[in-house]
N, C-alpha and C positions, 0 to 999 in steps of 0.2 A: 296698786294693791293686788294680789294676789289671792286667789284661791286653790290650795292645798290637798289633794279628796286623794288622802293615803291613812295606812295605818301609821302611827307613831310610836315607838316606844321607847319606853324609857327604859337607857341603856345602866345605870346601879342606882341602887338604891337610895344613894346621897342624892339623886337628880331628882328624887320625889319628896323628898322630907319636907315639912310645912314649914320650918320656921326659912329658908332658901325662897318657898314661894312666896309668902307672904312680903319679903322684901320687892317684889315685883310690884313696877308703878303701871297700872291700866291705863289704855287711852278712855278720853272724854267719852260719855253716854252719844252725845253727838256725831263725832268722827267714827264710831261704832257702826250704828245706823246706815251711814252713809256708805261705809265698806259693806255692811250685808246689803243694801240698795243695789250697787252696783254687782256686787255678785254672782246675788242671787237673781235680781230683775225683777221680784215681784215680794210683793207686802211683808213682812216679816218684822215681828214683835219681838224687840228688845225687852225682857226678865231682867236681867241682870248680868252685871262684871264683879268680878273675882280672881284675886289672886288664882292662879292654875295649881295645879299638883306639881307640875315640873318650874325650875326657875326660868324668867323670861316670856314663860306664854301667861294668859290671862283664861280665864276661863269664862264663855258666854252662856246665858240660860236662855232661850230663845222658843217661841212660837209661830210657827209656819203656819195653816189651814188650822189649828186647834190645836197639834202636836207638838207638843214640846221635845224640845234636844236640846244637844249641849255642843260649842262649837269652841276653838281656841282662835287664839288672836295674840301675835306679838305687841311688847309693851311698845312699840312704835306706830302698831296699826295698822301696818303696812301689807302681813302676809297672814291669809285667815285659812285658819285648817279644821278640815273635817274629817274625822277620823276616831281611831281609838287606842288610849294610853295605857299602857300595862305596867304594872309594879312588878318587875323580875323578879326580887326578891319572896312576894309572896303568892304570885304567878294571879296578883287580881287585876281585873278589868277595872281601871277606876272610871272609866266614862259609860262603861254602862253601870257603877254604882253611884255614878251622877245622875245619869237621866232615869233613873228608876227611883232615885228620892226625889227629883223634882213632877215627875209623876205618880207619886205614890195614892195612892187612895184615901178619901178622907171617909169622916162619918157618913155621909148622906151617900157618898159613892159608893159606900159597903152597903147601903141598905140597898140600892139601888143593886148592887152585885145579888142580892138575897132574893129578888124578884125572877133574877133571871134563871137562875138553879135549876136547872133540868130534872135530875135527880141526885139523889145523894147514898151512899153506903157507909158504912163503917159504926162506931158506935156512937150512939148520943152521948152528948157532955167528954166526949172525949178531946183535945185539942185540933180544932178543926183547920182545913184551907181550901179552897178551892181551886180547881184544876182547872185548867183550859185546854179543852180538847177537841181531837177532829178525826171523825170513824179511820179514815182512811191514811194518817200519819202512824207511820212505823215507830217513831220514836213515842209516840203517845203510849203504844203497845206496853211498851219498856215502863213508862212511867205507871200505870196503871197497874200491871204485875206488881211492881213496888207494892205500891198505896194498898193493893186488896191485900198482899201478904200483912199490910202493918195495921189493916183497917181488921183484920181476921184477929190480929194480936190485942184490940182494943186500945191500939196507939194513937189513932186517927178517924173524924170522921171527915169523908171528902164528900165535897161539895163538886157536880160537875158543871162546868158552863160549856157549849157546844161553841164551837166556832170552826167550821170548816175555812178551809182553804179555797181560795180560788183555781188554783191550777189541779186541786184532786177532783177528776169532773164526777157527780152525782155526790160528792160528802155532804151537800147543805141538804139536796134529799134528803139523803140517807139520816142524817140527823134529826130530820123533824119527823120523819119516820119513827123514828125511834123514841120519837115523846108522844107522839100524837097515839103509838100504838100499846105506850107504856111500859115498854122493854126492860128498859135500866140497865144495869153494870153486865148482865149478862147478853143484853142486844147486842151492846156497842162493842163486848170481847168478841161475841162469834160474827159480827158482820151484820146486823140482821137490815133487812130493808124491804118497805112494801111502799104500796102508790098512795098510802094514808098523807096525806100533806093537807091538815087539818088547817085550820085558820089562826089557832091557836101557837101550837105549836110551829109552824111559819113564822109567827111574830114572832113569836122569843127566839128563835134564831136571828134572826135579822136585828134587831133591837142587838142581842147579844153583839153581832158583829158590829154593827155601829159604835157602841157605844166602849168597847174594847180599845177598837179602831181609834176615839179619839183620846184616850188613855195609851198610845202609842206602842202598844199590844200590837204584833205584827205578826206572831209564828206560836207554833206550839210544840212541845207541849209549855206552858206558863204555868207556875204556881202563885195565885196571890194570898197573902199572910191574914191574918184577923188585923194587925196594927197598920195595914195598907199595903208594905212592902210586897214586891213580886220577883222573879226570877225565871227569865227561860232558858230554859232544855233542860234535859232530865239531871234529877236529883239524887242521889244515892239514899242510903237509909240514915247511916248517919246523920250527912249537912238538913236531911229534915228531921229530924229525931232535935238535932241543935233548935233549928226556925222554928219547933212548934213549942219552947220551951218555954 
């Protein structure tokens, strides 16, 4: 058995159509198992088998350390790939619109999401989501300009959850900096940061990144939806104008 760590794509659009995958016969839950055993080398929870998007793969739902992903596996069993499959025709990611529904957020995770809200802008009762962000991501910049321009239009109210990055060094300061000293939408535009690193503010960083973390949240910027669904990197006005619908 083999392990595959590329991208995949699928080269027309007939090689994605469901009723092609659905004729695909999966290996046993068992022989599964034993190819991620061997693989991988270490614990890994078997979710589930599924026909694949493409004919001939099968598609795995799997749990690593908490994290769920999604992995292929031919209907023989023999060669397992990890990677990600594109719909040419409609230029979409179907494997990140697999592992974004098999993590999607339920009720208690949204409430849970509602604790950690740093602060918020835009207007009440408007169609809300919250963003996930980190002082120091350029691409955050981008998404935020959006969101104020559409939160100024009474389109949106955003909800922000902090989560710096590890490699940007002082962004988890600067974050709880910026709650602890009350800043808001105008801290986080202009930079702002002091040595406040409150006890308070501390946790809800921290807790925020955990708890992201095990929801397979890895980068920002991230939008997640009120109905659980999420989406990283920046959005245009439009595709959120569509998701807050």
């Amino acid at each position: 058995m083999k392990l595959h760590r590329l991208a995949v794509l699928a080269l027309a659009a007939c090689c994605i159509a469901a009723p092609a995958a659905a004729e695909t016969l999966c290996p046993q839950p068992a022989a599964v198992r034993d190819s991620l055993q061997k693989a991988f080398n270490r614990p890994m929870t078997l979710l589930s088998i599924t026909a694949g998007p493409v004919e001939g793969l099968c598609e795995l739902r799997v749990s690593l350390n908490g994290a769920k992903r999604v992995l292929y596996i031919d209907s023989a069993g023999r060669h397992l790939i990890s990677g990600q499959i594109y719909d040419t025709a409609t230029g979409e990611n179907l494997t990140r619109t697999a592992v974004n529904d098999l993590n999607r957020f339920g009720p208690g995770e949204m409430k849970r999401l509602e604790e950690l809200v740093g602060f918020r802008f835009g207007k009440a009762g408007a169609p809300a989501l919250y963003l996930v962000t980190d002082p120091q991501c350029p691409y955050c910049k981008r998404a935020e300009a959006i969101l104020k321009e559409m939160a100024a239009a009474g389109e949106v109210e955003v909800r922000v959850l902090f989560f710096p990055l590890s490699f940007h060094k002082g962004a988890k300061e600067q974050a709880v900096s910026i709650l602890c000293d009350k800043k808001g939408l105008e801290g986080l535009e202009k930079g702002y940061r002091s040595d406040n690193q409150c006890p308070g503010g501390k946790q809800k960083v921290e807790a925020t990144i955990g708890f992201l973390r095990e929801k397979g949240i890895t980068g920002t910027p991230t939008y997640i939806f009120l109905d659980g669904r999420f989406h990283a990197g920046v959005m245009q006005r439009e595709a959120l104008r569509s998701q807050l619908k």
